[in-house]
VOLUM-39357 format. One line per 2 residues: number of its first residue (from 1); their letters; for each residue x, y, z of N, C-alpha, C, O. Coordinates in Angstrom, 1 decimal, decimal comma. Example, Ala and Ser with C-alpha at 12.3 -4.5 7.8 and 13.67 -1.06 7.14 Angstrom:
% VOLUM-39357
1	AS	13,2/-5,7/7,8/12,3/-4,5/7,8/13,2/-3,3/7,8/14,2/-3,3/8,5 | 12,8/-2,2/7,1/13,7/-1,1/7,1/12,9/0,0/7,9/13,4/1,1/8,0
***
This chain:
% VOLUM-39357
1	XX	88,2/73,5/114,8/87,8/74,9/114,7/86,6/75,2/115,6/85,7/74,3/115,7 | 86,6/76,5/116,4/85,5/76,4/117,3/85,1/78,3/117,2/85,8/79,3/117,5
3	XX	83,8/78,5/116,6/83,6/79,9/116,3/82,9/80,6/117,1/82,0/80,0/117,9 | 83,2/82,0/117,1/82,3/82,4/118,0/81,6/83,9/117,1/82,2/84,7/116,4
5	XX	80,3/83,6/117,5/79,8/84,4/115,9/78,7/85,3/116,8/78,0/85,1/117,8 | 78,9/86,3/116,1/78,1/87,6/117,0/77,1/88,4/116,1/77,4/89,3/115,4
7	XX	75,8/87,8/116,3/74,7/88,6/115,3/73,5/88,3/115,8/73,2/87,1/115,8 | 72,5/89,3/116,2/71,0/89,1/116,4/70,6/89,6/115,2/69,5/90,1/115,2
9	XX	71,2/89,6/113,8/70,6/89,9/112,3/70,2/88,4/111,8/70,7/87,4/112,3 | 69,1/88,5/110,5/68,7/87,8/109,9/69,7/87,1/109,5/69,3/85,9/109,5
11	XX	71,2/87,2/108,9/72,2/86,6/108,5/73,0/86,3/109,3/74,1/85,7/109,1 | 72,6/86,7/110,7/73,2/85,7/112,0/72,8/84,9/112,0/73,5/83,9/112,0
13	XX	71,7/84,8/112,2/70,4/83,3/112,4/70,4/82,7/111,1/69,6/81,7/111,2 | 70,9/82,7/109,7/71,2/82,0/108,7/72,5/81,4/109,1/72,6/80,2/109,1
15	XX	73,5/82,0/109,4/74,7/81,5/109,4/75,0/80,5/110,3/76,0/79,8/110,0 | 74,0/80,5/111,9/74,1/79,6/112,8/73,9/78,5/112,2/74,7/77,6/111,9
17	XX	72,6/78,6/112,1/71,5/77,3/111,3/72,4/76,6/110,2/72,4/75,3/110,2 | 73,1/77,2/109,5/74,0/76,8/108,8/75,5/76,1/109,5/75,9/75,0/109,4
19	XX	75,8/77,0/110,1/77,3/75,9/111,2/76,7/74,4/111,4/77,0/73,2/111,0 | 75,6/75,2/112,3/75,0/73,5/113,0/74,9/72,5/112,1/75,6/71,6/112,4
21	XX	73,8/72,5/110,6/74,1/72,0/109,6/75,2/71,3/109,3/75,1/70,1/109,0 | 76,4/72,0/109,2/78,0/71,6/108,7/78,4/71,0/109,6/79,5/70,5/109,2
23	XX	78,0/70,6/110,9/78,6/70,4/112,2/80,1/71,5/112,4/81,3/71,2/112,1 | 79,9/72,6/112,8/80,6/73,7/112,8/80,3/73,9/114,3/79,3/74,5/114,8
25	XX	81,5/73,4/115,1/81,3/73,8/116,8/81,6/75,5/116,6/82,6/76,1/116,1 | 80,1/76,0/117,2/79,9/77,7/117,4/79,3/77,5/118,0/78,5/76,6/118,2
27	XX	79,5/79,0/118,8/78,6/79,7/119,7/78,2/81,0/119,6/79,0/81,9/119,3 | 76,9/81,3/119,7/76,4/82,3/118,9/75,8/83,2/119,8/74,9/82,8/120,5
29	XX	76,4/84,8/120,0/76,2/85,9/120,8/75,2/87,0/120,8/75,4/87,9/120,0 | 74,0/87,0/121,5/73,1/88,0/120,7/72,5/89,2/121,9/72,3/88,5/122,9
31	XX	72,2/90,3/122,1/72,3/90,8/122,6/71,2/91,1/123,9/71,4/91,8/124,9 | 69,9/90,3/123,4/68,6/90,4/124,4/68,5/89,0/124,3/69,2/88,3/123,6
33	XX	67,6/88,7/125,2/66,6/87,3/125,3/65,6/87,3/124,3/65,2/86,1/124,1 | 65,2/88,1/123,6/63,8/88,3/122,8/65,3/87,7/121,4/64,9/87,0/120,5
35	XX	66,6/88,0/121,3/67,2/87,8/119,9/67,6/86,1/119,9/67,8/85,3/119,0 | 67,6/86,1/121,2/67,8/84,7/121,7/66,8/83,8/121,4/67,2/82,7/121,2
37	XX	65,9/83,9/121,3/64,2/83,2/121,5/64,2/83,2/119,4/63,6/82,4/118,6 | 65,0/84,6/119,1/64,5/84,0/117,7/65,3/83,3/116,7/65,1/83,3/115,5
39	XX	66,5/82,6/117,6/67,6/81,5/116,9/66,9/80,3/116,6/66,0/79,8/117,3 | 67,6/79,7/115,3/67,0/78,2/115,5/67,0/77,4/116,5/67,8/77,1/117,4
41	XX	66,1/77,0/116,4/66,1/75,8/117,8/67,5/74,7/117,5/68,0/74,2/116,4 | 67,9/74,7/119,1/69,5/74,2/119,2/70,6/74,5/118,7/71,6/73,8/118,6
43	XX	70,3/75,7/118,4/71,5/76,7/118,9/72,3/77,2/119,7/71,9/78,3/120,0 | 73,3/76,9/120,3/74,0/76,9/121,4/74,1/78,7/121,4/74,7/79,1/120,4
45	XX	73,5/79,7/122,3/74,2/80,8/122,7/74,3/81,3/123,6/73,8/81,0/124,7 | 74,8/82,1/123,4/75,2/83,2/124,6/74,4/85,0/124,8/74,4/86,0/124,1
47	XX	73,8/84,7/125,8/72,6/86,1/125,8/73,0/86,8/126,6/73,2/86,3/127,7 | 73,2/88,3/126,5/73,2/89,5/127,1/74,1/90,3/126,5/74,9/89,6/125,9
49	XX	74,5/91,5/126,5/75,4/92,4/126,5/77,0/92,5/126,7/77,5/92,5/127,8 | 77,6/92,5/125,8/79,5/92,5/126,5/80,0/93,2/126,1/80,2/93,4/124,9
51	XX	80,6/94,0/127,3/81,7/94,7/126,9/82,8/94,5/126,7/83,1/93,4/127,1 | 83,8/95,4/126,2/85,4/94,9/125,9/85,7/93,4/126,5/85,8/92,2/126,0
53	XX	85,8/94,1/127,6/87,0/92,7/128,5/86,0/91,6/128,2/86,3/90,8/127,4 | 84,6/91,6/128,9/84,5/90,1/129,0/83,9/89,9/127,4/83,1/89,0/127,4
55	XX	84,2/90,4/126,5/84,0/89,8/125,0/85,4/88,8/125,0/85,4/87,6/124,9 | 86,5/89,7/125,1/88,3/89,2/124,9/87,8/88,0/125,7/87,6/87,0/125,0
57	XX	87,7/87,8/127,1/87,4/86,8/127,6/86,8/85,4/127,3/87,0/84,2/127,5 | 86,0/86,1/126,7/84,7/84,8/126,2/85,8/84,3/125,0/85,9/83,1/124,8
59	XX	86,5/85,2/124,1/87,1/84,5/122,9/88,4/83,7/123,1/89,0/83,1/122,2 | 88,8/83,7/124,9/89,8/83,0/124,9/89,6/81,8/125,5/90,3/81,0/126,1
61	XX	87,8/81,8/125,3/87,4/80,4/125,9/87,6/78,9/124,6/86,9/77,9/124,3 | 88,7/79,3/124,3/88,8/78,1/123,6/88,6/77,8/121,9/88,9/76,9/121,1
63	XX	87,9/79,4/121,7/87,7/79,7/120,4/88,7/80,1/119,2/89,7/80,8/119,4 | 88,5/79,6/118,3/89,9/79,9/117,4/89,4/80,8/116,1/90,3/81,4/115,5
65	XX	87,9/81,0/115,7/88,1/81,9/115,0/86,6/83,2/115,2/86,0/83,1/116,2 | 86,3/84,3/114,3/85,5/85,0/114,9/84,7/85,6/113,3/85,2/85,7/112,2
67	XX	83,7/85,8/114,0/82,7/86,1/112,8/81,8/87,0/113,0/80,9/86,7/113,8 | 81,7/88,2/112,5/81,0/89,5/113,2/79,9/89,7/112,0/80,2/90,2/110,9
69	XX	78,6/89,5/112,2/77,3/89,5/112,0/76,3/90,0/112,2/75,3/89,7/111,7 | 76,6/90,9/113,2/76,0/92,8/113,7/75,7/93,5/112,9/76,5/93,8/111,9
71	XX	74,4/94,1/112,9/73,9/95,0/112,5/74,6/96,5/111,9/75,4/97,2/112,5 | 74,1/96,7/110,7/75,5/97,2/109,7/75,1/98,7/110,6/75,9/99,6/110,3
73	XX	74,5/98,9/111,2/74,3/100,8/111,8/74,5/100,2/113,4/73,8/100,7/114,2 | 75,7/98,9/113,9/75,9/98,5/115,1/77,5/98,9/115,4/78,1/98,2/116,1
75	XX	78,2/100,1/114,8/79,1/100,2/114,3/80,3/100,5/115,9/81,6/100,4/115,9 | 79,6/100,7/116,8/80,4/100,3/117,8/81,0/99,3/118,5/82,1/99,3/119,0
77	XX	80,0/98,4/118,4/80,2/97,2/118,4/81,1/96,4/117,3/81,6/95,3/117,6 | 81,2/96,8/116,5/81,6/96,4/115,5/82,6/96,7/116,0/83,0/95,7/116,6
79	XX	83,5/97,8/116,0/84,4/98,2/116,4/85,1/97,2/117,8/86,1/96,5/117,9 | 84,4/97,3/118,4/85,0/96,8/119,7/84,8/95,1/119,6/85,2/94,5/120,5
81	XX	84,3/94,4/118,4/84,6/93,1/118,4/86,0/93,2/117,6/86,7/92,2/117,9 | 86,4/94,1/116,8/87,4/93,6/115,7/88,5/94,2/117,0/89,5/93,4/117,1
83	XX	88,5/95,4/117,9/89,2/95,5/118,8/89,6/93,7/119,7/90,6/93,0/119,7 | 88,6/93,5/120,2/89,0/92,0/121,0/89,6/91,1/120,6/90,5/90,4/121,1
85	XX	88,9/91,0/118,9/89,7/90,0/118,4/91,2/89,9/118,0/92,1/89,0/117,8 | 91,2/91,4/117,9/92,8/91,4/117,4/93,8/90,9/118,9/94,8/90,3/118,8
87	XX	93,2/91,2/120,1/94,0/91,4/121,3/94,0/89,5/121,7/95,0/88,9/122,0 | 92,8/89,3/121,4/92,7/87,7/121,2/93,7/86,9/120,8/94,0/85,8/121,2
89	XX	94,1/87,7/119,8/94,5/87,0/118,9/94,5/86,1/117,5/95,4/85,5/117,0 | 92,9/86,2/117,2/91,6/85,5/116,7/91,6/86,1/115,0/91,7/87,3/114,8
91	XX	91,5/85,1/114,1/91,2/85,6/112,7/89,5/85,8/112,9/88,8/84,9/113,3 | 89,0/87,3/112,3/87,9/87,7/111,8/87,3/88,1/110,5/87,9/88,5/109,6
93	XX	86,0/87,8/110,6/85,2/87,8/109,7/84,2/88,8/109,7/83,4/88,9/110,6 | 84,1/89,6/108,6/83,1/91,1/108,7/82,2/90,4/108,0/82,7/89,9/107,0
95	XX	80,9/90,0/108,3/79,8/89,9/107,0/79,0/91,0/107,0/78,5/91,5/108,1 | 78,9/91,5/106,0/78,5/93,0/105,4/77,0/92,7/104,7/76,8/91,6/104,3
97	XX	76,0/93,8/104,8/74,9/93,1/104,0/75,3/94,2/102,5/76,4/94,8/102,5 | 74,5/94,3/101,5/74,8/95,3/100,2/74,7/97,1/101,0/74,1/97,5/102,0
99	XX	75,5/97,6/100,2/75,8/98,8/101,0/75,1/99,9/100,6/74,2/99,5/99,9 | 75,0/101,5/100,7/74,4/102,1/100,5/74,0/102,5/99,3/75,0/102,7/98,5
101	XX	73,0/102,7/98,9/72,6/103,2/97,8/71,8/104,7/97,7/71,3/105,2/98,6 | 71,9/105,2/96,5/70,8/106,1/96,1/69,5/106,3/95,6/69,0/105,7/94,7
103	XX	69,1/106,9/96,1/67,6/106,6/95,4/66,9/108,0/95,7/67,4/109,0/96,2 | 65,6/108,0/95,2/64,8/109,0/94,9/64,1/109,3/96,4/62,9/109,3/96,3
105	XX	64,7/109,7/97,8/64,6/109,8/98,8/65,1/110,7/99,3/66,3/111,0/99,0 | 64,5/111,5/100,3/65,5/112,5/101,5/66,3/111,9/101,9/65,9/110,8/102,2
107	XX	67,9/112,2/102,1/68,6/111,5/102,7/69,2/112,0/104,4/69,1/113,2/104,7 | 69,7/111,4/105,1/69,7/112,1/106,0/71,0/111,0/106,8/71,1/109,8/106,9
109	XX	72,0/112,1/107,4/73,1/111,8/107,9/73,2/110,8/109,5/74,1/110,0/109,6 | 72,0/111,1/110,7/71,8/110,7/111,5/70,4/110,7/112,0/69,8/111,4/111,2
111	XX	69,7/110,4/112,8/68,7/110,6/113,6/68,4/111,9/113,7/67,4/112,5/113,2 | 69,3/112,5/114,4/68,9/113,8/114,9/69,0/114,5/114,0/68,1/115,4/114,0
113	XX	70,0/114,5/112,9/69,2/115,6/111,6/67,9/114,9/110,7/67,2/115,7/110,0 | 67,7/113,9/110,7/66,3/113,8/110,1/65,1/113,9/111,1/63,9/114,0/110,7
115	XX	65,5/113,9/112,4/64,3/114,6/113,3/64,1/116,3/113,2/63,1/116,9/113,5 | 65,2/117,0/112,6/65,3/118,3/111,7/64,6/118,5/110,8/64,0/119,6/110,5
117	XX	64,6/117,6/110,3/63,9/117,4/108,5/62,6/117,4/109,2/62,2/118,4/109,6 | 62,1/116,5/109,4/60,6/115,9/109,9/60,4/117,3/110,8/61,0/118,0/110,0
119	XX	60,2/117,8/111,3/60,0/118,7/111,8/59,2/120,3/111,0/58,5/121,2/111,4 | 60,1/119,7/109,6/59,5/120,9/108,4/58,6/120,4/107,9/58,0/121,2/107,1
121	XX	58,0/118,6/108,1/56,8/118,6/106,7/55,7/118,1/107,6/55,7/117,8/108,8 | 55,2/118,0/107,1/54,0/118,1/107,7/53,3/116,5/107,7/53,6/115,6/106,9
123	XX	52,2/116,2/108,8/51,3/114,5/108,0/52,5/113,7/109,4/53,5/114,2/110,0 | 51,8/112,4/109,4/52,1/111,6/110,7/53,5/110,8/110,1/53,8/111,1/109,0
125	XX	54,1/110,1/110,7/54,9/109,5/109,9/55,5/108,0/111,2/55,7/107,9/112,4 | 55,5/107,3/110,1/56,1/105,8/110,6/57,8/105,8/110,6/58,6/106,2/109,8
127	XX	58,0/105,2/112,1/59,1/105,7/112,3/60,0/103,6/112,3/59,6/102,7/113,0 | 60,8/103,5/111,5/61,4/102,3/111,3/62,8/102,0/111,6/63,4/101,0/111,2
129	XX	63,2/103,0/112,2/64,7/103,1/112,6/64,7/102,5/114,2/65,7/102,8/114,8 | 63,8/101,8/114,9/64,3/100,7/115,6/64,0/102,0/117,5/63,7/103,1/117,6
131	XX	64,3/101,2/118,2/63,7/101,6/119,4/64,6/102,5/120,2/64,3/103,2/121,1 | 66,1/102,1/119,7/67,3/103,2/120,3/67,4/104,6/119,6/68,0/105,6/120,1
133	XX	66,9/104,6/118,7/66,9/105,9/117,6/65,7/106,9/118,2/65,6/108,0/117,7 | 64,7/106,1/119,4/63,5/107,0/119,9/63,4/108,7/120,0/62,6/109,5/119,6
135	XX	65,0/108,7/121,2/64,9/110,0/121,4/65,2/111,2/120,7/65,0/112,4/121,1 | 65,6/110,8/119,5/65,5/111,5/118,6/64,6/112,5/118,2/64,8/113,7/118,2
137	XX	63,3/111,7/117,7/62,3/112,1/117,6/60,9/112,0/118,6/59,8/111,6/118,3 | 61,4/112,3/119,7/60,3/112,4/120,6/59,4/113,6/120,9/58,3/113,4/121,4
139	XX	59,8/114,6/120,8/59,5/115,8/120,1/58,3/116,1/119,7/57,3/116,8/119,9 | 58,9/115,2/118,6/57,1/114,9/117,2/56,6/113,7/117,9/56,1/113,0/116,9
141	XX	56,4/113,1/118,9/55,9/112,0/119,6/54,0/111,9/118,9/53,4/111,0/118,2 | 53,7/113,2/119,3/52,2/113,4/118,7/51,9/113,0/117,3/50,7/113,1/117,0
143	XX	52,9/112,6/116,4/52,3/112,6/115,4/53,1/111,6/114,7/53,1/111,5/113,5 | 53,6/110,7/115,4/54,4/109,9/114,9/54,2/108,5/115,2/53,7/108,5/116,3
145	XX	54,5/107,0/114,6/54,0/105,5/114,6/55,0/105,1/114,4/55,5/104,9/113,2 | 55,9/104,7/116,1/57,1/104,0/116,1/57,0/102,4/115,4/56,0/101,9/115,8
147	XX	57,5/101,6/114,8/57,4/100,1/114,8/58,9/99,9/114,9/59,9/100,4/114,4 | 58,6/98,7/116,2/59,7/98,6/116,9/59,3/97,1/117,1/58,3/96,5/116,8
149	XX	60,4/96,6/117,6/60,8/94,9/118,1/59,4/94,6/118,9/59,0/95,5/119,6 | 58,8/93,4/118,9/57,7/92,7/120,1/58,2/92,8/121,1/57,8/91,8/121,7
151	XX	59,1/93,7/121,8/59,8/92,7/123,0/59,2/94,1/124,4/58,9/95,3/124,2 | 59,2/93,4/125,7/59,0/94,5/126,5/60,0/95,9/126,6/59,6/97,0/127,1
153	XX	61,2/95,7/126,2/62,4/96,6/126,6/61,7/97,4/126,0/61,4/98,4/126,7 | 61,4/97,1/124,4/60,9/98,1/123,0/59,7/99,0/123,0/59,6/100,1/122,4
155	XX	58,9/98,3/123,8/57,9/98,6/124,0/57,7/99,9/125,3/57,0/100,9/125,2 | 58,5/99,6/126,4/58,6/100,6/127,5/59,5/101,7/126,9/59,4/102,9/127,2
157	XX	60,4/101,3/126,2/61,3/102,5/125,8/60,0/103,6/125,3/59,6/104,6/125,9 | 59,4/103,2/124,0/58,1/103,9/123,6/57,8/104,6/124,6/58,2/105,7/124,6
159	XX	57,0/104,3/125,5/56,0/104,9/126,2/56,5/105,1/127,6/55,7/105,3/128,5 | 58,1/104,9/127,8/58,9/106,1/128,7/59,0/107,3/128,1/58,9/108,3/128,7
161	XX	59,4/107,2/126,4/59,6/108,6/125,9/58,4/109,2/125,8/58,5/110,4/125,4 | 57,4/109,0/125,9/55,6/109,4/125,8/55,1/109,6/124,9/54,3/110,5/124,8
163	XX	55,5/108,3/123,6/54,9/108,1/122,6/53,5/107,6/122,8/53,4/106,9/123,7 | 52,4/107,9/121,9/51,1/107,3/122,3/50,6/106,1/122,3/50,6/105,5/121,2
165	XX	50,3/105,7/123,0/50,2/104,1/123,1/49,6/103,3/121,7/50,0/102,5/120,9 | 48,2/104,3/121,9/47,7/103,8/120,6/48,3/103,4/119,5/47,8/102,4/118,9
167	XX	49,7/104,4/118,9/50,3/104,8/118,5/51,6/103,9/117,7/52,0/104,0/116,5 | 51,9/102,9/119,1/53,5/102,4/119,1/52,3/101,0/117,8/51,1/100,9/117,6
169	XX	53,6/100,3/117,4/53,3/99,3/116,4/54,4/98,1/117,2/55,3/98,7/117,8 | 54,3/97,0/117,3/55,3/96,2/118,0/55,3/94,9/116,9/54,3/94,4/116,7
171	XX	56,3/94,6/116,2/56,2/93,7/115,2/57,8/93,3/115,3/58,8/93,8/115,8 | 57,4/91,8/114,2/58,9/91,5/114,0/58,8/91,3/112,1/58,3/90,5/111,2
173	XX	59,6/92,3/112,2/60,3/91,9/110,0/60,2/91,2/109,5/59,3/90,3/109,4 | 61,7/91,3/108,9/61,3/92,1/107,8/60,0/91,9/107,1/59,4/90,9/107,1
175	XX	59,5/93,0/106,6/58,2/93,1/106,3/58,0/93,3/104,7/58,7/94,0/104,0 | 56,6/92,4/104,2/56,9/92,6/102,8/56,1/94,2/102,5/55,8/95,0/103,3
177	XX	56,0/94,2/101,3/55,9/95,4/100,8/54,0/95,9/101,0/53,4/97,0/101,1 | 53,9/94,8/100,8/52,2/95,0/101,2/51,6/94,9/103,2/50,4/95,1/103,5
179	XX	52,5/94,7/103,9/52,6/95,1/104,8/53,0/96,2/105,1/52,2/96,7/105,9 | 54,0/96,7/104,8/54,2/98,1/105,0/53,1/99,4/104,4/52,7/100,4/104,9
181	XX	53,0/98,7/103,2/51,7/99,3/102,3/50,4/99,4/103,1/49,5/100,2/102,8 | 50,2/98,6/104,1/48,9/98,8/105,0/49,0/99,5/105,6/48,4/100,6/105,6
183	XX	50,0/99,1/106,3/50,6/100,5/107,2/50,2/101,9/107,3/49,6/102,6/108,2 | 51,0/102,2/105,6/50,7/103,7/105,4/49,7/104,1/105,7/49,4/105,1/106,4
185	XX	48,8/103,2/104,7/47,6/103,3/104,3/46,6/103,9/106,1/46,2/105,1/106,4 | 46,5/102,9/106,8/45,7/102,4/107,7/46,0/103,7/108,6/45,1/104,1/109,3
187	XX	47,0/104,1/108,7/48,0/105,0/109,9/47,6/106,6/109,2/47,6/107,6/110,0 | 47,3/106,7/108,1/47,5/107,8/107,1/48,6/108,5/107,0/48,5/109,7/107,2
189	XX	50,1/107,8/106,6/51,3/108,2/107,2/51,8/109,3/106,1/52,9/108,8/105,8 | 51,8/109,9/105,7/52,8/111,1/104,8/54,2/111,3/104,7/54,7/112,1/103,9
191	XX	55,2/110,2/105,8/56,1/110,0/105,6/56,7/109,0/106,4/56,6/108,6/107,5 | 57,6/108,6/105,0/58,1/107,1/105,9/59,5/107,4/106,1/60,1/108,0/105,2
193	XX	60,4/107,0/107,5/61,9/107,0/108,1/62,3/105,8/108,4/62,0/105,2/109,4 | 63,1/105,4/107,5/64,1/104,3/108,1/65,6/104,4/107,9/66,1/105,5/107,8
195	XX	66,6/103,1/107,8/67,6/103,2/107,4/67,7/102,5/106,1/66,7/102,0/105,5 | 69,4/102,5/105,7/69,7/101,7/104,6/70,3/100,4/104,7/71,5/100,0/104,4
197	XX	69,1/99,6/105,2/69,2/98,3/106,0/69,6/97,5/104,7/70,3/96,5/105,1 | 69,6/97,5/103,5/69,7/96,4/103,1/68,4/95,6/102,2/67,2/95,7/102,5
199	XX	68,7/94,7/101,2/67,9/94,0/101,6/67,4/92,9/102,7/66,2/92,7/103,0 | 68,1/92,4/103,1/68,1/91,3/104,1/67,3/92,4/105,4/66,8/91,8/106,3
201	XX	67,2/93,6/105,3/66,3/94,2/106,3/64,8/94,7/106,0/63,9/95,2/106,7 | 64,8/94,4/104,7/63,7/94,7/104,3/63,6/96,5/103,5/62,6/97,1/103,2
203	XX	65,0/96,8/103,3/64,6/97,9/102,9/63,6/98,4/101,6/62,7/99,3/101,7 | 64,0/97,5/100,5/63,1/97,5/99,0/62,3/97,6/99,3/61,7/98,6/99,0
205	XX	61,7/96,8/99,9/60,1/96,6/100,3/59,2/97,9/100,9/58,0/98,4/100,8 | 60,2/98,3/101,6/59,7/99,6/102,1/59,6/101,1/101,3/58,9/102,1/101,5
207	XX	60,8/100,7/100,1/60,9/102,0/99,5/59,6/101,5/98,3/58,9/102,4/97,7 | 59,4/100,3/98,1/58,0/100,2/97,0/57,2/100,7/97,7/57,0/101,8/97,4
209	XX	56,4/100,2/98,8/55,6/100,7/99,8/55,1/102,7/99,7/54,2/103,5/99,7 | 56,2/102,6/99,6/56,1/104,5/100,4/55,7/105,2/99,0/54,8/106,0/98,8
211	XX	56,9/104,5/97,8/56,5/104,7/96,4/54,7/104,5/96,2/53,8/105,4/96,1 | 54,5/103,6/96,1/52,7/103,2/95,8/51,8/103,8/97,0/50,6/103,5/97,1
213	XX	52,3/104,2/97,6/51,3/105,1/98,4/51,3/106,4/98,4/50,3/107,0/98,8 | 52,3/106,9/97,9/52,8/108,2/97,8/53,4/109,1/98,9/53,5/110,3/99,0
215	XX	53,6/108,5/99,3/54,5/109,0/100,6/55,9/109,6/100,3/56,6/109,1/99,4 | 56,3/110,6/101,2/57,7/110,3/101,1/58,3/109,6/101,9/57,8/109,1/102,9
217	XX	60,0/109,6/101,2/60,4/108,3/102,2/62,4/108,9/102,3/63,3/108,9/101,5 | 62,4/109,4/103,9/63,5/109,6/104,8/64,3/108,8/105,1/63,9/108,2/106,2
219	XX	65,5/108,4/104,6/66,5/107,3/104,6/67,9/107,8/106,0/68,6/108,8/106,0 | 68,0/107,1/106,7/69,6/108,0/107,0/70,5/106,6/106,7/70,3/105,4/106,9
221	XX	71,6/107,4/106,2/72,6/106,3/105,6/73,1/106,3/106,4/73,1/107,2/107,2 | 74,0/104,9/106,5/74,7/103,8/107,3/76,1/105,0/108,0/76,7/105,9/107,4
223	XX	76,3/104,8/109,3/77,6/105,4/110,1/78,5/105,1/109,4/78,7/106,2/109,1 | 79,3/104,4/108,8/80,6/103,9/108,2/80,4/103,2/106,9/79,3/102,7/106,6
225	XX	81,5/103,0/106,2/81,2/102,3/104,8/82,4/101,2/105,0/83,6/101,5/105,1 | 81,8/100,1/105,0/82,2/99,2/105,4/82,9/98,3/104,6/82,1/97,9/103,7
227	XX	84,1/97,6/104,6/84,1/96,0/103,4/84,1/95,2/104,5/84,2/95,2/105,8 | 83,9/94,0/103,4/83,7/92,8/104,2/83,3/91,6/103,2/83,8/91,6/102,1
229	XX	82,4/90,5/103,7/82,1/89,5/103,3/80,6/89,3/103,0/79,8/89,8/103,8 | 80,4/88,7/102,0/79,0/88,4/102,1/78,5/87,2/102,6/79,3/86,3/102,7
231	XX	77,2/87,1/102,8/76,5/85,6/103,8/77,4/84,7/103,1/78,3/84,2/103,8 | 77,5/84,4/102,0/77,9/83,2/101,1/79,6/83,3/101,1/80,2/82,3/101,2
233	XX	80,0/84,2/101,0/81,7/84,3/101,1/82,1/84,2/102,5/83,3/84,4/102,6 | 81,5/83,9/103,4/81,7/83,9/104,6/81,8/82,5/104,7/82,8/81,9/105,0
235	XX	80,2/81,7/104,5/80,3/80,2/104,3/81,5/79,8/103,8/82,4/79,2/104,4 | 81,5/80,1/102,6/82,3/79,7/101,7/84,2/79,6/102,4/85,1/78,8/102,4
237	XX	84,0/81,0/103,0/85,7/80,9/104,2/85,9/79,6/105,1/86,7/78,7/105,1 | 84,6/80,0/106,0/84,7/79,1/107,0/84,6/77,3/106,4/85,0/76,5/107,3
239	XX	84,3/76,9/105,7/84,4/75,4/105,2/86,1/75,3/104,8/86,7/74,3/105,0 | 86,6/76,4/104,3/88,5/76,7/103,9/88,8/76,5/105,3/89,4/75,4/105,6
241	XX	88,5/77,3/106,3/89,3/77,1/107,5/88,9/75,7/108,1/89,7/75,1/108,8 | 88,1/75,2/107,9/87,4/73,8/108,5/88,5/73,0/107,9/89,4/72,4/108,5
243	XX	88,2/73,2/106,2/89,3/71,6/105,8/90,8/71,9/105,9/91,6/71,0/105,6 | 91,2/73,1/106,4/92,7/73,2/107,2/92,6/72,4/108,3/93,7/71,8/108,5
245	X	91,8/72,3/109,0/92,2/72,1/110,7/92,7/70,2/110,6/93,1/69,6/111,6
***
C-alpha cells in the first residue's frame, strides 16, 4: 500500500505523523513551503500547487490509495482530487472535521456578503477567515485586524490590498481562547469574523472569546456539506487496507 495524502490541516499533520508511525509508505501534498516546514520532521512531501493533470499524474506514480485532508472551505480542491482519483483509478478517503453548527451568531453565506454585513456595524473588527478571503473586505481595510498565516505570501497579500501595517497580525493557530481573548481586548475589536472551522481549527475557542468580551461574532458557513470520515475512521480504514495487502 502506498498513499498519497493531501492536507496542510492540523489533521493532515496528525495523519502523516501517524502513517510514518505505522510504517505506512505515504507521501504527503501541501500546498506552500511555509505548510511544508510545518510537517513532522521526516515526512516525505510534496510542495507546491497541482492542478488536474499533474495531480492524476503524481497518483499514477505508483500510488494505490488516496486520502483527502484539505481544508473543509478547500472545496475546489476537493473536488478536483476526488475528480483525479476517480480517473486514476485510486480508492478515496474524505476526512471531514465536525460540520456546521448553530449558534448564537450572524451568520453569513460567503465573504462577500459578510463584508455587506460588516459594513452596517460599526467598531474595528478581527478578521480570521485566512489571507485569500482579503479582497473581500478591503474596503473596511481602515478599520479592520487581519490574522493571517506567518508566512511572506500572507503577509504581502495584506499590504498589497492596503491593509495597515500596524494593523496585519501574522500568527500560527489554532489559538486558545485566552489568546483570542487578548486580542479583542488589546485591538478594541467589536466584532469578530471567521469560519465554521471546526474544532480542530479552533473555532470554540474563538466563539468563547468573542462571548466574554462581548463582542459580536460573524461566522460564514462552510461552501458544501460534506460526508466523509473522521481523523480516527480514516486510521481505522487505512490499517483494513494495510492488513489486505
Amino acid at each position: 500500500m502506498r498513499v498519497l495524502l493531501f492536507g496542510g490541516t492540523a489533521e493532515g499533520r496528525e495523519l502523516a505523523f501517524w502513517m510514518r508511525g505505522e510504517g505506512i509508505d505515504a507521501l504527503t501534498c501541501v500546498a506552500s513551503e511555509y505548510g511544508g516546514e510545518l510537517l513532522p520532521e521526516g515526512v516525505p512531501a510534496h510542495v507546491g500547487r497541482l492542478e488536474a493533470p499533474h495531480m492524476e499524474a503524481l497518483m499514477r506514480e505508483g500510488f494505490t490509495h488516496v486520502v483527502d485532508a484539505t481544508h473543509p472551505y478547500a472545496n475546489v480542491v476537493t473536488e478536483t482530487i476526488a475528480a483525479a482519483s476517480a480517473a486514476a483509478g485510486l480508492p478515496r478517503l474524505r476526512l471531514v472535521r465536525d460540520g456546521d453548527v448553530d449558534g448564537d451568531w450572524l451568520p453569513a453565506d460567503s465573504p462577500a456578503q459578510e463584508a455587506e454585513l460588516l459594513a452596517s456595524l460599526p467598531g474595528n473588527v478581527l478578521l480570521t477567515t485566512g489571507s485569500k478571503d482579503l479582497d473581500a473586505f478591503a474596503g473596511l481595510r481602515e478599520r479592520c485586524w487581519p490574522r493571517v498565516l506567518p508566512s511572506l505570501a500572507s503577509l504581502g497579500r495584506c499590504l498589497e490590498l492596503g491593509y495597515p501595517a500596524r494593523q496585519i497580525i501574522c500568527m500560527q493557530g489554532p489559538f486558545t481562547k485566552e489568546m483570542n481573548l487578548a486580542l479583542l481586548r488589546q485591538c478594541h475589536i467589536e466584532t469578530l469574523v471567521t469560519k465554521a472551522t471546526g474544532a480542530a481549527g479552533g473555532f470554540w475557542e474563538k466563539v468563547a472569546a468573542a462571548k466574554e468580551a462581548g463582542c459580536r461574532l460573524v461566522v460564514i458557513g462552510r461552501p458544501v456539506h460534506e460526508s466523509g470520515l473522521s481523523l480516527e475512521e480514516v486510521k481505522a480504514q487505512l490499517k483494513r487496507w494495510e492488513a489486505e495487502e
